[in-house]
N, C-alpha and C positions, 0 to 999 in steps of 0.2 A: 504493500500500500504506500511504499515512498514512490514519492513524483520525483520521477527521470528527471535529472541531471542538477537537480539538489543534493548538495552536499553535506553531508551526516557529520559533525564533528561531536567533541567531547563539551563538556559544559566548560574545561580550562580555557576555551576561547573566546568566550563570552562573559562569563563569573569573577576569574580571578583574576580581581584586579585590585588597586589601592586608590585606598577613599583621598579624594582633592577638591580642593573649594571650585565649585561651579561662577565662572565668572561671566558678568556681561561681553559679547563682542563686536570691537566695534573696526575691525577689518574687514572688506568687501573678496572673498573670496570669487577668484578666476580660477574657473574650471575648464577654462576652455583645453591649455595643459594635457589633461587628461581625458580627455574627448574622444572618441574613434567614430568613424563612419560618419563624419560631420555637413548636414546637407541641413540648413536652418530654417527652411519647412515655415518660412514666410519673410517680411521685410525684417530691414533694423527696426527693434524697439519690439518686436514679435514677442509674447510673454509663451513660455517655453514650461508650460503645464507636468507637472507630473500626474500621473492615472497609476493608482493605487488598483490594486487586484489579488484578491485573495485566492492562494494555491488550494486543492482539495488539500482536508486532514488527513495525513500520513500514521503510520506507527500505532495505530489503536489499539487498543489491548485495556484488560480490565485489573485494576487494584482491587482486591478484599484485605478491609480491616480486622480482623479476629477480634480486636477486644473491642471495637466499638458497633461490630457489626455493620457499617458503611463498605460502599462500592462505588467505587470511582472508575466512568469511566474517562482512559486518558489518551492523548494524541498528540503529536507534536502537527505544527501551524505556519507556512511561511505566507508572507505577505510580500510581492513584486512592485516594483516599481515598471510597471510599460510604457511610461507615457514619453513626453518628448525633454523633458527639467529635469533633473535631483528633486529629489524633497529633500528639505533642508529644513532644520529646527535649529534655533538658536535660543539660548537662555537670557536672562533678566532677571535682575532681583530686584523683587517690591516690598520697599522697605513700607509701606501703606498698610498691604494687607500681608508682610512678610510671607511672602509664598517666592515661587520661583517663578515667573512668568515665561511662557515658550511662545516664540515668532519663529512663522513661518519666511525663508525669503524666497522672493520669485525672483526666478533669472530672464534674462531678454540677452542681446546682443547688437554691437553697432554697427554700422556700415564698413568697420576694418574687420568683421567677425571675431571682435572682443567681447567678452560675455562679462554681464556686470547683474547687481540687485537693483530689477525696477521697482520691487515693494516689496515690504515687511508688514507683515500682517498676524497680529496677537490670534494663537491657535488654541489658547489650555495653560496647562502647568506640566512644571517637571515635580518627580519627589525622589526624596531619595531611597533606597532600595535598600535595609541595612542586610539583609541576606545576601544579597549579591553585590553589596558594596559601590554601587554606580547611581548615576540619574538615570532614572526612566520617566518618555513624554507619556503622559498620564493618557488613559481612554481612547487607546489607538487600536484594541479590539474587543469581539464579544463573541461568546459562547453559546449556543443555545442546541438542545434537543426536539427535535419535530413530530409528529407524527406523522406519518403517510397516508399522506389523500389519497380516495379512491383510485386516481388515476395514476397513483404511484408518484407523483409529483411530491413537493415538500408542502407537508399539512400546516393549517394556519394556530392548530394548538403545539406551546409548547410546555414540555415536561418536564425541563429540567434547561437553569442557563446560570451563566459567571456574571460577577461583577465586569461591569467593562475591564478590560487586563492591560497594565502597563506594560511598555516595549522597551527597550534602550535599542536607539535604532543606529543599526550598523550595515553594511555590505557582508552579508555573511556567505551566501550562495547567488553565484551568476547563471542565471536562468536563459537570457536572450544576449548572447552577443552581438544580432545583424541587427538591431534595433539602430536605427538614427541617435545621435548623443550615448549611444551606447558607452560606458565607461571603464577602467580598469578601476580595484579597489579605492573608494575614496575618503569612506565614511568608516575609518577601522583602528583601531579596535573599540572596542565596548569602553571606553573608561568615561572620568568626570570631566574632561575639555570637553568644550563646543567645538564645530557644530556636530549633533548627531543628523544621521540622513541616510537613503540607501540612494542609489547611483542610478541610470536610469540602467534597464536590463537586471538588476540585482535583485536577491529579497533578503527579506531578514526575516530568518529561522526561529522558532522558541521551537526546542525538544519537549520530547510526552515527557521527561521523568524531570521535569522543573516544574517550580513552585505556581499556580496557578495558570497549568496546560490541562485542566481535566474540570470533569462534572460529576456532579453527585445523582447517583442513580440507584442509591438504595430504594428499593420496596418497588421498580417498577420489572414489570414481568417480562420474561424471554421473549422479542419479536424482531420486528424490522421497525427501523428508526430513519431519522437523518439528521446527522450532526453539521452543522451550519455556523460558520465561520463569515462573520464580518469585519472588515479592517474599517475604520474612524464610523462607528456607528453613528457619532451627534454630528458628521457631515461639520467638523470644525477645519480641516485642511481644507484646501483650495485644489481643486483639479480641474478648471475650467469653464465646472459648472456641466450643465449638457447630460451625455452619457458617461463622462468620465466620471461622474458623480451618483453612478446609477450601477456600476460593474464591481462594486467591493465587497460583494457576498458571495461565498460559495459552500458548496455544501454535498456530502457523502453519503451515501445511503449504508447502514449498519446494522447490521445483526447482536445481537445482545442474547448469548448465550451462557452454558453453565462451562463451557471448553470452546476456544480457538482450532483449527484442525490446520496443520501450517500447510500437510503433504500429504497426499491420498495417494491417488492414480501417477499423479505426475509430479516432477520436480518444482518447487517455488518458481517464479520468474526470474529469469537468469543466472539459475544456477549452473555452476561447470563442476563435472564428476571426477571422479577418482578413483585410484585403488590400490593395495599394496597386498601383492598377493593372492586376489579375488577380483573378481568382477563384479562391475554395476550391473544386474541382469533383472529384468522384466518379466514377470511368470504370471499366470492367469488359473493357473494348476499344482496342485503335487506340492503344497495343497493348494483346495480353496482358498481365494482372500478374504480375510475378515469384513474388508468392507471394499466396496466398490468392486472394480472389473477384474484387478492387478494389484499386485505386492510386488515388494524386492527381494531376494536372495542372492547371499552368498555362496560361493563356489564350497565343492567338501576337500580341506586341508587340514596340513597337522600344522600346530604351532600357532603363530598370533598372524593373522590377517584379517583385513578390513575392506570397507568402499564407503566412499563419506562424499558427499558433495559441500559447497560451498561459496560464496561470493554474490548470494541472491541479491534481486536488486527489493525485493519483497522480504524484508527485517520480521522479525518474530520478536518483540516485544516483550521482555517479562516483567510483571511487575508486583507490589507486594505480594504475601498470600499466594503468589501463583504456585501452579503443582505440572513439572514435566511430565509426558507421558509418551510414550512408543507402544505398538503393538507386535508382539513376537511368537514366532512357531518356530519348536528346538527338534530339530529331524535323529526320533527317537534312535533311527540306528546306524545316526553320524552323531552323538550326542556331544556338544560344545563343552569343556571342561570349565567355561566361563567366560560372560557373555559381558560387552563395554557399548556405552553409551557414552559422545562428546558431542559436547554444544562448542562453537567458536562463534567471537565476534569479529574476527578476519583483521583483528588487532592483537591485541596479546593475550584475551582470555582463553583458554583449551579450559574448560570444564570434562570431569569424567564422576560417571558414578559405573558399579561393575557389581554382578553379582555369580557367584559362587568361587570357584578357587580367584587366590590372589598371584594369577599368573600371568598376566599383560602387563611389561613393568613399562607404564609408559605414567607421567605425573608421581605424586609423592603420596605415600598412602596415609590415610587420615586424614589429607586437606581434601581442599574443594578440587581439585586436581586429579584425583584418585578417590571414592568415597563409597566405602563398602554400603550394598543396602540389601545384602539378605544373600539365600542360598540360591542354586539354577534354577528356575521355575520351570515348572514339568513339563516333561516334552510330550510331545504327540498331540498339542491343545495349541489355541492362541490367546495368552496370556499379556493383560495389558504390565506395562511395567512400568512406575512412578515413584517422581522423585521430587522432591521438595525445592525449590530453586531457591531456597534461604540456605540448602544446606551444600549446595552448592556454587553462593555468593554472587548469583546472576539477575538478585531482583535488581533492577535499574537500568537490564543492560539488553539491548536489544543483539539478537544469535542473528546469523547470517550462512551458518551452513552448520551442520549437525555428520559424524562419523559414528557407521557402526562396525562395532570389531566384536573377533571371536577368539578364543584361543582352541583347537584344534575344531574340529566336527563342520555340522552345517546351522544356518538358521534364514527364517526367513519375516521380514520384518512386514509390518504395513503402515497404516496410519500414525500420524506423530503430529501432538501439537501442543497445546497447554490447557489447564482447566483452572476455574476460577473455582475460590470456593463458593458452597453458594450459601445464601443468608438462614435457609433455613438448617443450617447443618449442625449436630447440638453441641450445647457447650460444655461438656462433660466428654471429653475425647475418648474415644473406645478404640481407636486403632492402636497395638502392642507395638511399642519398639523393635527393634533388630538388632541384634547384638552377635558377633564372633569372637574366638580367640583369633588373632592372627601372625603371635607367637608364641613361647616355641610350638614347634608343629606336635601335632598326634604321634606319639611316639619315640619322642624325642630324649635321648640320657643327656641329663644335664650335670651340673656341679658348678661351684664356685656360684658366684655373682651373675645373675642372670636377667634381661629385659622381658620382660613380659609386657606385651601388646594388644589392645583389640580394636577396632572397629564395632560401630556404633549408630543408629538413626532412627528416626522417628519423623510422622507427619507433621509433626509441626516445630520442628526444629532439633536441635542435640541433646541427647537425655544423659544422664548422669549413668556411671559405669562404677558396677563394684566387684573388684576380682574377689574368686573364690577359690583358697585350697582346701582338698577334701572336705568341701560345706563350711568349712569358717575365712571370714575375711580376711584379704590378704591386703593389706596396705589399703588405705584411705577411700573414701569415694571418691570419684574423679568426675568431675562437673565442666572438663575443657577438654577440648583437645590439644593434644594427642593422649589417648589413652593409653597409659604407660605406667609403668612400675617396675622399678630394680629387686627383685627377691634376691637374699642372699642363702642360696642353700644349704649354704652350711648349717642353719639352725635346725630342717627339716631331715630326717633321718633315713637311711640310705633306703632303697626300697619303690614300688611302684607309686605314686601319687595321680590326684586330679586335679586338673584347672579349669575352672569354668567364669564366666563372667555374668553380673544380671543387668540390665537397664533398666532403668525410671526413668520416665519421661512424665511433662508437667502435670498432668491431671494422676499421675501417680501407678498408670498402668507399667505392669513389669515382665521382662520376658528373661530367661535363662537361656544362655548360650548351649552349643552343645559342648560335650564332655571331650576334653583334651587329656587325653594320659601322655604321664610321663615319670619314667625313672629315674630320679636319684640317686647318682655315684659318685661320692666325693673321689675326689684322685690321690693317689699316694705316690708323692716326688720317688722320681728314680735314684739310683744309690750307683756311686763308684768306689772303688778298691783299685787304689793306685801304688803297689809296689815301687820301690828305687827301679831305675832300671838296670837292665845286666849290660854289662861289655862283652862284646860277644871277639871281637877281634881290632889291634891296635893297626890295620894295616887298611888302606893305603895310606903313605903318609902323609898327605895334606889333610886326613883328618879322621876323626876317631867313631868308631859305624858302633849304632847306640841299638841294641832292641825295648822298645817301650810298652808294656803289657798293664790293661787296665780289667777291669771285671766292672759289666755294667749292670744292676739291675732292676725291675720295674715290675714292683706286685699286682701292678693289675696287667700287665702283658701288652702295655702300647706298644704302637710303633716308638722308636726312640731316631733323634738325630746328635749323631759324637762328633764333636769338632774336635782337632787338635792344634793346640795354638804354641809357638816354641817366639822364645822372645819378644811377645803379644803381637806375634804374625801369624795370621791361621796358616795351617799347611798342609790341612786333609779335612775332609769331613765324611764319614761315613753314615750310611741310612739303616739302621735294623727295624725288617719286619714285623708288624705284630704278631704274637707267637701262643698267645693267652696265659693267663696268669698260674704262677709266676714266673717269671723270665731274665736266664742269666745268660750273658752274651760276654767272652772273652773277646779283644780286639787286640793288636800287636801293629807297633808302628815302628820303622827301622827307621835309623835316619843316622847322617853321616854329622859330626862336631868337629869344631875346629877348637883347638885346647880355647880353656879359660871354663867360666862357670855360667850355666847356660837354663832358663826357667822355662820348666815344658808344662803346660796346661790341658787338662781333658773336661771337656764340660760336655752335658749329655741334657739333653730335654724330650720330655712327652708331649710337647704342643699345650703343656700346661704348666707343669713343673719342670723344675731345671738345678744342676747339681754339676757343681765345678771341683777339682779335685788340682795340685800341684806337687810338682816334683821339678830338683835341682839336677843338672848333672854337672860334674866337674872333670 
């Protein structure tokens, strides 16, 4: 729903900036400089009109508030300049009525095609904006919800509308560059100098997820609407009067449902596909689609591959409250060891959430980058699958292509879009968290100091994790992320153990992971037995041949590694196999001395413990 060839930026190009005193101006700005396509479209003295025109609303998408029960719907708004002038605002302070007075100036130009202000004309007020830190010219647009007349047109009841919405008016997206006076950037950036204005050919953007881009549409029911956009609703700008004074309303017709659906049948609008190890493939069968004509599926491989599209020109909007969702079928006898969902906004977010084994190592696990949300969901069925876009730090942000990956088998994906919560949904949460261990693994011998990790989530945000050895608490609750806990096993006694974890989540429902076994073996350092060494013969004479004999050994039967270090220079290292416990390993190391007295070292290590042993020769 974004209008071609508007440009999408972040709020830092508009928002942050630093607050400065708004001053009167009293310089005659020549634009002519910056002019392109210049054909003055009447005599000297011609007044050079701007024509305001409202872009259709882009980026729609619905906020739900949970604790207040409200539903906002939101959009971002651009407003063009077509006409054949700048609009141009300039400030005034009235020390009278202490407000900030806004003139508008009109341009003309003279018989050498010098552009000058043939009038200045009081249009409103600026205020200042302490959120966004800048002047904005006051009631330069308006919000309103319609019904739909019979004939489909825009109904003359409305449902739902804003306070007029203040602009800080800048060139933020160039819309018409063959326009006559068409201009390069003039009116930029957003801050507190004069003058503010958009350029002719340009508009100025307000994004859906800024402070008064939306309408409140709590308690009205699922239908068809039309969201209707006006730029200078009390007709205070000047545009020449006529029809330029009649063309500043525009309006989208909108659906108002419980879920947005982004992709069915076909790709978003312009999207371009991909694949790493799989193909983008089109199927109608084998199986059914869940909905409509056609699904997608992946190719059947071992390992991690995907197919992911991206760079739509049709943005998928998230915003509070909202709930990801996909639809999947697991091909029971190619069955996926574990199945990855990513949203991108073709900037720097890669969001992932993934469910059953943690084996696509791609993002960090525990962030919003990687975010366990449950076991495989069964195969042979098509199983929706969702995910909370708070828990994946995407409310604000509008996604522009989505990746789906597998790690071995097949699957076949369908419909994928967002859902709104809806108002009447109760307020006593009943859906259980989700919870894993996702270290150490099932089965794992441990010892020493050890991380233990899990994974965690819930519909409506991060629940509280409390590890469990053999049913009693193992360290703290954990109320953030990353779910984590150091045990030290040495306290717990040698032998099989379990580790499980449970989640709370806020209304207090709790779930129990599953059971993780794991044995306990504390390690017992290995031992060396380092006799003198023998002289075995005084010959040849440039130096004296030593045999070095050590006895290594290791009660529980590791593998072991023996360095041998002679005047803290290593000079061998040998590897003995695991052998099972217990295990004695003689070693022997020959080595030629030149007289004098000479420190020969053996250190031996398990990969845990480690035991150094010296001897002198002379």
């Amino acid at each position: 729903m974004e209008k071609k060839g508007v440009r999408s930026m972040g709020a830092s190009a508009k928002e942050s900036v630093a607050r400065a005193a708004i001053v009167p101006a009293c310089s005659v700005l020549i634009a002519l400089d910056f002019m392109m396509n210049v054909s003055f479209a009447g005599p000297p003295g011609t007044i050079h009109y701007p024509d305001l025109q409202t872009l259709p609303p882009s980026d729609i998408g619905i906020e739900y508030d949970r604790t207040t029960g409200h539903k906002l719907l939101r959009f971002s708004n651009a407003i063009a300049n077509l006409g054949e002038g700048p609009l141009e605002v300039i400030p005034t302070n009235n020390a009278t009525t202490a407000t900030t007075d806004a003139y508008q100036r009109l341009y003309s130009h003279d018989q050498n095609g010098n552009w000058y202000v043939a009038s200045t004309v009081y249009v409103g007020t600026f205020v200042f904006h302490p959120q966004h830190n800048h002047w904005h010219f006051e009631d330069f647009a308006r919000y309103e919800l319609h019904d739909v007349a019979p004939d489909g047109s825009i109904g003359s009841t409305v449902l739902s509308s804003s306070q007029k919405v203040s602009f800080c008016l800048t060139d933020y997206a160039q819309v018409d560059s063959s326009l006559e006076h068409s201009a390069t950037a003039t009116y930029i950036p957003c801050e507190q100098t004069d003058p503010q204005g958009i350029s002719v050919g340009w508009a100025d953007v307000y994004d859906w997820y800024l402070e008064g881009q939306s309408l409140d549409i709590t308690g009205l029911p699922d239908g068809d609407y039309w969201l209707v956009s006006t730029a200078d609703p009390d007709n205070l700008l000047n545009e020449g009067g006529g029809a330029f004074e009649r063309n500043n309303t525009s309006g989208v017709k909108v659906q108002i449902a419980s879920e947005l659906v982004w992709m069915d049948d076909a790709l978003p609008a312009g999207a371009i596909t991909g694949a790493s190890d799989d193909s983008w493939t089109w199927v109608s069968s084998d199986p059914a689609p869940f909905s409509g004509s056609l699904a997608h599926q992946s190719n059947i491989a071992t390992g991690l591959h995907q197919h992911y599209f991206d760079l739509t020109s049709v943005r998928l909007p998230i915003n509070r409250g909202n709930i990801l969702f996909a639809y999947v079928f697991l091909d029971p006898a190619n069955l996926p060891s574990e199945v990855m969902l990513e949203w991108t906004d073709g900037f720097l977010t890669e969001q992932r959430a993934y469910w059953g084994a943690n084996q696509i190592d791609l993002g960090l696990v525990g962030t919003a980058t990687r975010r366990y949300m449950g076991p495989l969901p069964p195969a042979g069925q098509w199983v929706r699958l969702e995910v909370p876009a708070s828990l994946l730090e995407l409310e604000g942000i509008a996604v522009n292509g989505m990746s789906f990956t597998l790690f071995n088998g097949r699957a076949t994906w369908d419909y994928a879009g967002v859902r709104f919560a809806p108002d009447n949904r109760p307020p006593n949460d009943a859906a259980l968290p989700v919870v894993a261990i996702t270290a150490p693994t099932n089965n794992a011998t441990v010892s020493g100091v050890i991380r233990v990790t899990a994974e965690a989530s819930d519909d409506l945000g991060l629940p509280a994790v409390q590890l469990k050895l053999d049913g009693a608490n193992l360290g703290p609750e954990m109320t953030t992320t990353p779910y984590e806990f150091s045990w030290d096993t040495t306290s717990t006694g040698d032998g099989l153990h379990t580790l499980s974890a449970v989640a709370r989540d806020a209304a207090g429902n709790e779930s129990v992971s599953s059971p993780v076994a794991i044995a306990v073996l504390q390690n017992t350092a290995p031992t060396i037995s380092f006799p003198p060494p023998t002289t075995l013969t005084c010959s040849p004479p440039d130096g004296l041949e030593v045999m070095l004999s050590a006895e290594f050994r290791d009660a529980d039967g590791d593998a072991l590694t023996v360095t041998w270090n002679v005047d803290e220079s290593d000079l061998q290292t040998n590897s003995v196999p695991p052998s099972g416990p217990p295990a004695t390993t003689d070693l022997t190391l020959t080595r030629k001395f030149t007289p004098g007295t000479h420190l020969v070292r053996a250190t031996v290590s398990d990969g845990k413990d480690s035991a150094m042993s010296e001897s002198r020769v002379t």
